[in-house]
C-alpha positions in Angstrom: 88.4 -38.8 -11.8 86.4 -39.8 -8.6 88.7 -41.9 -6.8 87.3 -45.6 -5.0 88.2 -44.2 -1.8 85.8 -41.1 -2.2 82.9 -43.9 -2.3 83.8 -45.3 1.4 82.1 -42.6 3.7 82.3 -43.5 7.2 78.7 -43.5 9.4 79.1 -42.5 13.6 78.3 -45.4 15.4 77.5 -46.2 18.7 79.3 -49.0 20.6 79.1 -51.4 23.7 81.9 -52.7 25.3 83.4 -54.2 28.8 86.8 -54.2 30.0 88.6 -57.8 30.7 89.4 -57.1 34.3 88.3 -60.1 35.5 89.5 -62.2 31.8 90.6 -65.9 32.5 90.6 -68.9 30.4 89.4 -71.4 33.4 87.5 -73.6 31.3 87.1 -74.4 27.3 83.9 -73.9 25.6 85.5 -73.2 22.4 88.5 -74.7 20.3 90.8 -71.9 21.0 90.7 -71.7 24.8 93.1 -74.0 26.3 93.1 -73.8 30.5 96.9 -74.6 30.1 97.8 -71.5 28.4 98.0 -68.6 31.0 96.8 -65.4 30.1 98.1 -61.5 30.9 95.6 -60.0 32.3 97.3 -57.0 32.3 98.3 -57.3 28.6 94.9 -57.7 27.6 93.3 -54.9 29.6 96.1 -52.8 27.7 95.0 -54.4 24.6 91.3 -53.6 25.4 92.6 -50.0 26.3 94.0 -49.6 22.8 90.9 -50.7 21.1 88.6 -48.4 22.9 91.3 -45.3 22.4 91.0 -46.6 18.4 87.0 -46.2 18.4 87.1 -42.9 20.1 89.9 -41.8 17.8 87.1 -42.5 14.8 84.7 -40.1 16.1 82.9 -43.2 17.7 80.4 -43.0 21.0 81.5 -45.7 23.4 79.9 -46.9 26.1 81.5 -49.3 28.9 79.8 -52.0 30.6 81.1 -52.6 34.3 82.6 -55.8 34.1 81.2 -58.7 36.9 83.9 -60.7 38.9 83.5 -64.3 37.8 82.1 -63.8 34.3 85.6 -64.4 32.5 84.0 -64.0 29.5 82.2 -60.8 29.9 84.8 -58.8 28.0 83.2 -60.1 24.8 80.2 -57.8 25.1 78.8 -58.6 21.6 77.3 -61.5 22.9 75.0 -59.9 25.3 71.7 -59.2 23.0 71.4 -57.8 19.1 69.7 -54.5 19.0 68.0 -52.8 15.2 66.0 -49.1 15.8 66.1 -49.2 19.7 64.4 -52.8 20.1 66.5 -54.8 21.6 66.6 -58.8 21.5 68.2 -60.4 24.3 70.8 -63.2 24.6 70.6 -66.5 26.0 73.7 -68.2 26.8 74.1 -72.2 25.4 77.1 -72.5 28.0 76.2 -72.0 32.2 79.6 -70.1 32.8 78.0 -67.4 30.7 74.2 -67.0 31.3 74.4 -64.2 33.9 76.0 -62.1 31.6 72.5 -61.6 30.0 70.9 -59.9 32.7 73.9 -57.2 33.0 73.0 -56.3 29.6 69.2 -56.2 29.8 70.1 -53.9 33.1 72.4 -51.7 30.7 69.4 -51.8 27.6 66.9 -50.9 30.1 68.4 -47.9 31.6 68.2 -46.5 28.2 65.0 -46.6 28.1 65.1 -49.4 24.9 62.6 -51.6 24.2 64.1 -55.4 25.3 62.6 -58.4 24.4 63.7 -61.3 26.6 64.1 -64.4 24.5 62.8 -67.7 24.2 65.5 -69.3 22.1 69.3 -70.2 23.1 70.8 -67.1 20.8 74.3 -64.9 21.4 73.3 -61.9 20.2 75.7 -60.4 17.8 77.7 -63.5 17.6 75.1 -65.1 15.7 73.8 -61.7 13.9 74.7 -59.1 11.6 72.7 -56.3 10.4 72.6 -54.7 7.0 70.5 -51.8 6.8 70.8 -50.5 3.2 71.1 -54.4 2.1 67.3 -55.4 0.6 65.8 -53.4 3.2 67.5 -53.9 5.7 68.6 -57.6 6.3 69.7 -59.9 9.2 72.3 -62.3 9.1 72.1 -65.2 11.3 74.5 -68.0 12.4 73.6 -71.4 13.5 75.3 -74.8 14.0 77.6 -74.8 17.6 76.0 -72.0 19.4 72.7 -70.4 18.5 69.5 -72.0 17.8 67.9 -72.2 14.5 64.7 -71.2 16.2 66.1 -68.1 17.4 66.4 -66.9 14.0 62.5 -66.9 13.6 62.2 -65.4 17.1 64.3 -62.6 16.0 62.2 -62.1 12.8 59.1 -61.4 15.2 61.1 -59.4 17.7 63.0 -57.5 15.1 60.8 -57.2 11.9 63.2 -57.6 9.7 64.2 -60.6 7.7 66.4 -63.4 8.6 68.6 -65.3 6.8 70.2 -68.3 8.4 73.4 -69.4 7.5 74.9 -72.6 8.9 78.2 -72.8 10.6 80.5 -76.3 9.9 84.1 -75.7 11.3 83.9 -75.5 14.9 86.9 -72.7 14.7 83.8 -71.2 13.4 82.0 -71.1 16.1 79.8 -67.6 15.6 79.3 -65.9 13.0 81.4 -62.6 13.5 84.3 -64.8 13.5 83.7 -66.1 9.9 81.6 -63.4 8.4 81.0 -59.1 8.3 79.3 -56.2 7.3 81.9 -54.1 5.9 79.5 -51.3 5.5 75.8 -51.1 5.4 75.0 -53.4 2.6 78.4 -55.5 1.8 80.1 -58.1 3.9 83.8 -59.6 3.8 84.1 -63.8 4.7 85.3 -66.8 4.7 83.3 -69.7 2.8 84.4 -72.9 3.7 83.2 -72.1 8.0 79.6 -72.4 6.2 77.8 -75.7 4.6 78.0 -75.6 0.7 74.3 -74.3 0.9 74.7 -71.6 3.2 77.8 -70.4 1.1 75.5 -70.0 -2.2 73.2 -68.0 -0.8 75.9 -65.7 0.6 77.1 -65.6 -3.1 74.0 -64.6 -4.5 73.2 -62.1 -1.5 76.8 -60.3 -2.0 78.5 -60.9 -5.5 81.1 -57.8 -4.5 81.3 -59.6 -1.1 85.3 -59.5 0.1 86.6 -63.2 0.7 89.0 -63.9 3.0 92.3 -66.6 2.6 92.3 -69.2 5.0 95.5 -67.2 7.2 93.3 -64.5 7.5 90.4 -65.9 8.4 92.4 -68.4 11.3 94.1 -65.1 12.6 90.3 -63.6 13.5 90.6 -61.2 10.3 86.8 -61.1 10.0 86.0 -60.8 13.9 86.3 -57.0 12.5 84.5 -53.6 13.0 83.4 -51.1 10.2 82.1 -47.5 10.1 81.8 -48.2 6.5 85.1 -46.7 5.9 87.6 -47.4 8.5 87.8 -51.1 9.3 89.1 -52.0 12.7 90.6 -55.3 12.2 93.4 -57.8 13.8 96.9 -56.4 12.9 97.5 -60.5 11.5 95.3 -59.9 9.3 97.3 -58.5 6.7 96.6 -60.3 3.5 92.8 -58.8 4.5 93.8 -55.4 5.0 95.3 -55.3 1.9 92.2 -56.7 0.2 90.1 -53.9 2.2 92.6 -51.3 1.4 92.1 -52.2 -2.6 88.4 -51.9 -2.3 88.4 -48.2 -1.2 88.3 -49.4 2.6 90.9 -47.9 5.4 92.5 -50.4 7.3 93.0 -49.7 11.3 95.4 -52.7 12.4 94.8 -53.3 16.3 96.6 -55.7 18.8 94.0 -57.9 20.0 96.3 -61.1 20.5 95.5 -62.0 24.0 91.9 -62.0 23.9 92.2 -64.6 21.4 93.1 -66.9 23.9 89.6 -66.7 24.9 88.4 -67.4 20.9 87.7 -63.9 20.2 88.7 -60.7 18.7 87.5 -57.4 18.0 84.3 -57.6 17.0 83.3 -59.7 20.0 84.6 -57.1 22.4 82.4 -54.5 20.4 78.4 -54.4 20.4 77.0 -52.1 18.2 74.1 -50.3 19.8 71.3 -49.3 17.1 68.9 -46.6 18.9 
């Protein structure tokens, strides 16, 4: 007998990250910073260091983005553009201590040689999208409510020619999508309903009916700000009660210490762009 596990076949991926050499929480542009809690820099960049040793242990390519004195939150390099079959569409920051992070990572897109589409509409990137590939087509996820647009979404249709699915975000905790919603593998996604609108959260039921749903203590401890090969799941180590819900679904759990970068509202998954040539 074929076991579940047998199914779960992991897929090499590409990666984009950025150490937090320069990570500070100096001002609040999300409900989990808090300028009165100090952070360890050198704690996180240990943290980051584990992360990036985790990917590589998976067979993973991972490339590093030079981090920029002043941009704090450079470290979370998901944010910097969303990228399907080598076109790239770019970010555009809602918050000013952010918007120069964008043209690092057009620099970084363009010295690939990838097609980059500078954008029209306030988006951040893979915050606000997830790709499925095998998933009707190949279908875009897309977040909207604190941070991205709604328009972007239909920009990133055009740009990306694939479809769009918005989903709206209502629990500021919430704030992107890759905190409360991801693709497990190429066509599945684990998440947490009650961060969407009661509209948004049928549509993800009929999208995924095998979709993973994480408990609230999960969710809250950044469970879903995950990344996937399709079989190994790099996740928060608090995130237990999710592990053990990925581990019963053929998945491999790969518990990581990520706890100081949360005091910037992120996890893994916003310290990790996935680069699609």
């Amino acid at each position: 007998m074929v076991s579940v596990t047998q199914h779960r076949m992991p897929r090499k991926r590409t990666y984009l990250i950025c150490p937090p050499e320069h990570f500070a929480v100096e001002y609040a542009i999300n409900p989990w910073m808090d300028t009165a809690t100090p952070v360890d820099t050198e704690l996180a960049l240990k943290q980051w260091t584990g992360l990036r040793e985790t990917l590589l242990s998976l067979g993973h390519e991972v490339h590093v983005l030079p981090p920029e004195p002043g941009l704090r939150d450079m470290v979370f390099a998901a944010n910097g553009a969303f990228s399907v079959d080598g076109t790239v569409y770019g970010a555009r920051f809602k918050h000013p201590q952010r918007t120069a992070e964008a043209a690092l990572h057009r620099e970084f897109y363009d010295r690939l040689g990838w097609r980059y589409v500078a954008p029209s509409e306030t988006n951040e990137g893979e915050g606000d999208f997830a790709y499925l590939p095998e998933a009707y087509g190949g279908l875009v996820l897309a977040g909207y409510g604190y941070r991205t647009d709604p328009a972007a979404h239909a920009e990133a249709q055009e740009v990306l020619a694939r479809p769009v699915v918005s989903l709206h975000l209502t629990d500021p905790r919430f704030y992107h999508l890759d905190t409360a919603l991801a693709s497990i593998d190429d066509s599945n996604i684990a998440y947490f309903p009650t961060a969407f609108s009661s509209a948004s959260q049928t549509v993800l039921r009929q999208l995924f009916p095998d979709a993973i749903v994480a408990a609230d203590a999960d969710a809250l401890a950044f469970g879903l700000n995950l990344v996937s090969d399709g079989r190994n799941v790099v996740l928060p180590a608090e995130a237990t009660g999710l592990a053990k819900q990925l581990a019963a679904a053929g998945y491999r759990p790969v518990p990581v210490e990520l706890a100081e970068l949360k005091k910037g509202g992120g996890s893994i998954k916003c310290c990790v762009a996935e680069l699609r040539p």
